[in-house]
Phi, psi and omega in degrees: 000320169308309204271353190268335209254327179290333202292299199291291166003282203287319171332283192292327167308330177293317205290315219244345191301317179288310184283325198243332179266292214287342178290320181306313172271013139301315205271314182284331159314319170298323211289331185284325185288329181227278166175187235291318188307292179317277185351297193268320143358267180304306200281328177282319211285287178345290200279024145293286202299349166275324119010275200291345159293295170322297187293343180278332173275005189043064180225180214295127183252001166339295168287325144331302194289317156309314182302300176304305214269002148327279160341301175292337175285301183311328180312306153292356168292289201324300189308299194315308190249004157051022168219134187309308181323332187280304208318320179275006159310330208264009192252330177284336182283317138353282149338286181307319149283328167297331150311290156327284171336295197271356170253026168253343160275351166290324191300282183305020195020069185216067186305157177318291225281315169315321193282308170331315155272016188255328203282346197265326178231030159076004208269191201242123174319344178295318203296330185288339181281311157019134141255033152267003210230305198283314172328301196297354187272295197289348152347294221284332179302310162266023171261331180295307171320300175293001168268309177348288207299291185292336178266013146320266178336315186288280218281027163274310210271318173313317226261023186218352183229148172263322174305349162266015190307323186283342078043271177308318158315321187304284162321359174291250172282317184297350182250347172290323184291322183302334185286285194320314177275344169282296197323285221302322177270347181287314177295333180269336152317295219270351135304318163299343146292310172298344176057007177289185161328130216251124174354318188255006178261335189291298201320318175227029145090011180298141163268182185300127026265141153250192179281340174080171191287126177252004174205118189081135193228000000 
């Protein structure tokens, strides 16, 4: 399970560490050493040359593409309101929504973390739905709401203290791999508990007992 959950880990950290973390930690790193302009310069200039890196190695520029116009919005806040601090709205705003999202798809028992792993790894949305199968989703789902929530909170709190800013960085990707490695061991605990059908036993139609999933949730 470990070695499978490092696996899910180095996957999302390839995707996603350069384009979406080191420009947020630049621009607060420029912002403290010099000032707001420098900042927003350099950190847009990066996630360009990452941008034009993704297309030269032709690879998914998806997250790039994101990254930048995040970024570009956010920039633009910051200038707009002459406060650094602006730079983390369009992330907070985000936030707010993934809140709102996951508790109207929990309401309608069709959880977040089910679509989510239905969009990443194509598997057929009937099995997540199972009611041997959709607990362990919707769990794993209101564990994902209270990080919402708080980190909603935290970055409600950034945006009047300035000294919590490194807070908001934190909340990014490092406590997102940490979400990411509970969801992973939990979803697969309380799949094996639930005793349904293992992705490739729905698939092909085994009947009972099965093994239920031992690897990817």
């Amino acid at each position: 399970m470990f070695k499978d959950l490092l696996n899910e880990i180095l996957v999302f950290l390839k995707s996603k560490t350069i384009d979406s973390l080191i420009p947020p930690i630049l621009f607060v790193s420029l912002d403290s050493l010099f000032n707001l302009n420098i900042a927003i310069i350099f950190s847009i200039a990066f996630s360009i040359l990452i941008l034009f890196y993704r297309i030269i190695r032709k690879e998914n520029v998806v997250y790039a593409l994101i990254g930048f116009s995040m970024l570009s919005f956010a920039s633009l806040l910051a200038v707009l309101t002459n406060n650094p601090n602006s730079y983390f709205l369009p992330d907070l705003i985000t936030n707010v929504i993934l809140v709102l999202l996951s508790a109207i798809l929990l309401i309608i028992k069709k959880p977040l973390a089910a679509y989510a792993s239905h969009l990443m790894r194509a598997w057929p949305l009937e099995w997540y739905l199972r009611d041997d199968i959709r607990p362990a989703y919707t769990e794993v789902s209101i564990f994902w709401l209270i990080f919402f929530i708080f980190k909603t909170g935290a970055q409600i709190m950034i945006i009047f203290y300035s000294n919590l800013v490194l807070l908001n960085l934190f909340l990014g990707i490092p406590f997102t791999i940490i979400v990411v490695g509970i969801s992973y061991i939990y979803g697969l605990i309380r799949l094996k508990q639930l005793h349904g059908p293992s992705i490739n036993e729905f698939k092909h139609n085994k009947p009972a007992p099965w093994k239920s999933q031992t690897k990817g949730f």
